[in-house]
N, C-alpha and C positions, 0 to 999 in steps of 0.2 A: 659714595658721593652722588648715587643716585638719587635722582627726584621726578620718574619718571609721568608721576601722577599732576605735578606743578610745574611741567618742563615748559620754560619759555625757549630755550635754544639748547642744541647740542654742540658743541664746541669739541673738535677732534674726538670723535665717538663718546665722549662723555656727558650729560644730559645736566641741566642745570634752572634753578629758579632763581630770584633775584638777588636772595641771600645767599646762596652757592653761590653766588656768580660774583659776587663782590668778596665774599671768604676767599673763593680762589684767585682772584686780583690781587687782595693786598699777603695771600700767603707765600702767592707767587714770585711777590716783590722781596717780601721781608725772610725769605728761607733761600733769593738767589742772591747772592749778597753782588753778583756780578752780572745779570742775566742778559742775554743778547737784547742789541736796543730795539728791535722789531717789536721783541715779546714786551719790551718795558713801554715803548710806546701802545699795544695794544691793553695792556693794564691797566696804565692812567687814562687809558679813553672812557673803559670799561666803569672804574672807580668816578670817573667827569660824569659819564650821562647818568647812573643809577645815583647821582650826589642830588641834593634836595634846590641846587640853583635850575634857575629854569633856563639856562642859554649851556652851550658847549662854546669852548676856544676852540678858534681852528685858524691856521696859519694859510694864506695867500702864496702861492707858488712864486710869485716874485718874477716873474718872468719879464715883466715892462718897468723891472726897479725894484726898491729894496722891499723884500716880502713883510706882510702885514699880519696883526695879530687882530682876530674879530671875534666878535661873537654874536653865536648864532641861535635864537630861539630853537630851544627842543618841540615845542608843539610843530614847527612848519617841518624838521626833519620826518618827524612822523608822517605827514602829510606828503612829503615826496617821496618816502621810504613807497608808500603806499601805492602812489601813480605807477612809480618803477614795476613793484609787485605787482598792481593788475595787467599792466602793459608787456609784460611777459608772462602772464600766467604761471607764475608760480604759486605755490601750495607749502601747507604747514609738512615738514619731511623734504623740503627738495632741498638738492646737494649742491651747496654752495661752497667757492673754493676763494680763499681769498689771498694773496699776494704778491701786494701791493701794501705800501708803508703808509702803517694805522695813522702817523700825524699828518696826512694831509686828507681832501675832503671824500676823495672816491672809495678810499677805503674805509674812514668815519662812514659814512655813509651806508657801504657793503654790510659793515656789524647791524647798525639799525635797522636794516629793509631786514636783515636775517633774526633778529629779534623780535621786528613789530611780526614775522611771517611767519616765525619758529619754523625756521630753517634748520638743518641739517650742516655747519658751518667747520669748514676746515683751513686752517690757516696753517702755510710756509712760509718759511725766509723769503721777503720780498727778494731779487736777485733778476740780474739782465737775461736767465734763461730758470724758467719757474715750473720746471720740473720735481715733481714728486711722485715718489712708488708709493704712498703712504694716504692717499686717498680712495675713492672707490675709483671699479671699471671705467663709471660712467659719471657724468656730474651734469646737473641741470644747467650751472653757471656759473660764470667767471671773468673775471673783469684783468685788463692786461692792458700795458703802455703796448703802441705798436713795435716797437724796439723790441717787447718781449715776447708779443705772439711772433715775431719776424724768424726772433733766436733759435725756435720751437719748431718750426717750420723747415728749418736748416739740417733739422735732426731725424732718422726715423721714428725715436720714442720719441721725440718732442710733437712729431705730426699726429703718430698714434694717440697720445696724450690729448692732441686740441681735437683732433678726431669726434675724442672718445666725449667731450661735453656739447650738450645740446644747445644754451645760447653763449658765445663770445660778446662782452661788450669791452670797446677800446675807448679809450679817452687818452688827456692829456698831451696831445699834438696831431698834426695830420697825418693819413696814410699814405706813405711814398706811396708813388703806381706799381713799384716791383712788387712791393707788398699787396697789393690791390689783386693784381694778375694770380699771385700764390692765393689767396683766400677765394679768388671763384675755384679753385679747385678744393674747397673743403663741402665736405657736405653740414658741416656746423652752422647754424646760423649765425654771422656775425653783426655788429652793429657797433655803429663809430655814433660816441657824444660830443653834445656841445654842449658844453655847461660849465661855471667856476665854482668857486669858492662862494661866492656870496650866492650862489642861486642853490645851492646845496645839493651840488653835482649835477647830473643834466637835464637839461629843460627840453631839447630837442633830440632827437636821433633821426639816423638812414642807415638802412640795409645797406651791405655793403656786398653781398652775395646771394644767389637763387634770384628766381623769378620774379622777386618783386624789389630787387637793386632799387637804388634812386643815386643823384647824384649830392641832389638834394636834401637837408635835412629838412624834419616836420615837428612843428612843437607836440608835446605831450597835452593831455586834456588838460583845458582850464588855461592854458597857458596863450597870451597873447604877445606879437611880433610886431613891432611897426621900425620905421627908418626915422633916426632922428634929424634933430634940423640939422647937424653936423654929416650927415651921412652915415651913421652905422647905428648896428641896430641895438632897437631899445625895450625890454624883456618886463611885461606886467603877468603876473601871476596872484592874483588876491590871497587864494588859497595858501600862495606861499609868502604873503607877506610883501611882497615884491610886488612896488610898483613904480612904471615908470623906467628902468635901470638899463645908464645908456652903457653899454660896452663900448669897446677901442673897434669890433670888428667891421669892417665897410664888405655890406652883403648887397647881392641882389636874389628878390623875390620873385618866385616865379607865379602864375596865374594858379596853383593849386596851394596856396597858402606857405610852401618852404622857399629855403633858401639856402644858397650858395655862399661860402666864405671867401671873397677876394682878397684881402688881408687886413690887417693890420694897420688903421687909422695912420700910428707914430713910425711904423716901417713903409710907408709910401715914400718910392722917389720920386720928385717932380723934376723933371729933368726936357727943358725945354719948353714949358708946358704941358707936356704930357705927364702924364701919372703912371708908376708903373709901380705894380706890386709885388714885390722881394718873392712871398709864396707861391707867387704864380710862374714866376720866370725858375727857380727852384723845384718847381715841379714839372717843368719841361725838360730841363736838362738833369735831372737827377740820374737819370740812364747812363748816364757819360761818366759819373764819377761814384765812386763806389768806398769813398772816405767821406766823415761829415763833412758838411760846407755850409754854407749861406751868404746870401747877395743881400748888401745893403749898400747906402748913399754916401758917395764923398762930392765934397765940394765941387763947384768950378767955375770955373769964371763967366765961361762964356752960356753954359748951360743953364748955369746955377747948381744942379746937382746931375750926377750920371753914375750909374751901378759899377760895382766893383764885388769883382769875384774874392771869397774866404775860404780857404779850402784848409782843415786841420792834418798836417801833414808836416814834414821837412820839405824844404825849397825841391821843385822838381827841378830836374834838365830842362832846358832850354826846350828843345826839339817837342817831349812830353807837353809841356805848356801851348805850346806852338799848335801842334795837333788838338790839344780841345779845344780853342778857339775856333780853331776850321771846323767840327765838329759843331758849335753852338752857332756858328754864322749859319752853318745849315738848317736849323732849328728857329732860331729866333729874330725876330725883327730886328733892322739897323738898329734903332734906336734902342733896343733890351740889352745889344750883347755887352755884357761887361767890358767896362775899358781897361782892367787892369786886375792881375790878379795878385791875389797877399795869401803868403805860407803861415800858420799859427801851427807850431809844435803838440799844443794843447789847447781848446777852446777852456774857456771861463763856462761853466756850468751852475746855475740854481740848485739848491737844495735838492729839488727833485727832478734835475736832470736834463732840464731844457736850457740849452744853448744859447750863452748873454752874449749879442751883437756888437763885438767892442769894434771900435775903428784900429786896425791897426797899423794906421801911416801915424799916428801920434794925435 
């Protein structure tokens, strides 16, 4: 199956040209009459981009409501594939590790930077701890939810393992500060994005560890930032087709062209007058609790809206509940602390794993 002389990518040590690469797709499909959905999702990707349409489907994470089906010109993925690659200096041969699930955009994405770059590309069970003995020592790069560089971290092979690759990049939600504090002890370079679906993966990144940290992120070349007249910011890229394109996020920019994420447009409470943002109060008290949670808005009368603690858990003890109030009264302003907190057994989760805000007083 070698093609070593026409190799556009090497896929799990096996080297491949366009026609290898689309034989082993659809052989892969039609001789596993059952094959794990990972691998079937990475097939029909495989079989979409090397197909003669000039867009690829890709599915919206659904996170702010029911996930969406798009499509996305292949010339502009090339065109970010590309930013990505020279913004970390990668090279044709460098060892790419992929796992994270091929139908949404970070891992579409991962296949095509490792194609347009003829990478060295290894792919596992996506899985909440993405450990494998079945790559090399070392790996130039690797892309992981925080969830699952966190799992990794937790473990000796699993730190060895993140150890042993030279850039981390995270996406797909914020990094708690526990997690924050564990990755300045890596000497890996890590890096958190911000980017969706329609921008075809990330438009901006920040260090998230060494000497050149920020807190801030910074867009990529080409890439223009402005605040819309709503208040959140709105993402022009020519090069990528993108222009104009206001997100939900309400940022503030700072005098060296980044910016900060305060949250989520549709997750603000105004409560009083005041505006307060679920990810931020969430982020101060995340110390306190060590089961998921999240703070969002219920009613009221007198306020109009006031925050309210969700914690996924069974009902605590009285006393337990008791003490992290006292706990967050020492953290947070009058007006932030939760007035009331609600048990969920189980959070309602997206497709891919982000946590849908349900009200649950009815």
């Amino acid at each position: 199956m070698t093609q070593q002389k026409k190799a556009i990518l090497r896929l799990n040590f096996n080297s491949f040209d366009k026609e290898w690469m689309l034989q082993y797709a659809y052989t892969h499909l039609r001789d596993n009459w059952s094959p794990a959905p990972w691998k079937k999702d990475l097939m029909y990707f495989l079989i979409d981009w090397y197909s003669q349409k000039e867009t690829v489907t890709a599915t919206t994470s659904g996170s702010t409501g029911t996930p969406k089906t798009i499509e996305l010109q292949k010339k502009f993925m090339e065109v970010s594939a590309r930013l990505s690659i020279d913004f970390f200096g990668l090279q044709p041969g460098s060892k790419v590790l992929l796992a994270l699930p091929a139908k949404y955009i970070a891992a579409k994405m991962l296949v095509v930077r490792s194609i347009a770059g003829r990478f060295d590309l290894y792919c596992i069970e996506p899985s909440g701890y993405p450990f494998s003995k079945f790559t090399p020592p070392e790996l130039d790069f690797a892309s992981f939810t925080p969830a699952q560089l966190d799992a990794l971290l937790q473990t000796e092979e699993g730190r060895a393992f993140a150890g042993g690759i030279h850039n981390i990049l995270l996406g797909g939600g914020p990094i708690p500060q526990s997690l924050e504090e564990k990755i300045k002890e890596l000497q890996t370079d890590v890096w958190h994005s911000y980017g969706m679906t329609e921008t075809m993966s990330h438009i901006a990144l920040r260090k998230v560890n060494g000497k050149n940290a920020t807190r801030a992120f910074y867009p990529l070349k080409g890439v223009t930032l402005e605040e819309s007249a709503g208040g959140c910011l709105k993402i022009t890229a020519p090069a990528l087709g993108i222009y104009g394109l206001e997100t939900n996020d309400v940022v503030t920019f700072d005098n060296k062209g980044g910016f900060t994420v305060r949250g989520r447009k549709d997750n603000v409470i105004n409560s009083g007058g005041i505006k307060l943002f679920p990810e931020i109060l969430e982020q101060k008290i995340e110390p306190l609790i060590k089961t998921p949670f999240y703070v969002t808005a219920k009613p009221h009368e007198r306020y109009g809206e006031v925050p309210v603690l969700v914690i996924e858990s069974e009902p605590w003890p009285e006393k337990r509940t008791g003490d992290l109030k006292k706990a967050m009264e020492g953290i947070l302003n009058r007006n932030e602390i939760p007035k009331e907190t609600y048990f969920i057994p189980a959070f309602k989760r997206t497709a891919s794993g982000k946590v849908i805000r349900v009200k649950p007083w009815g």
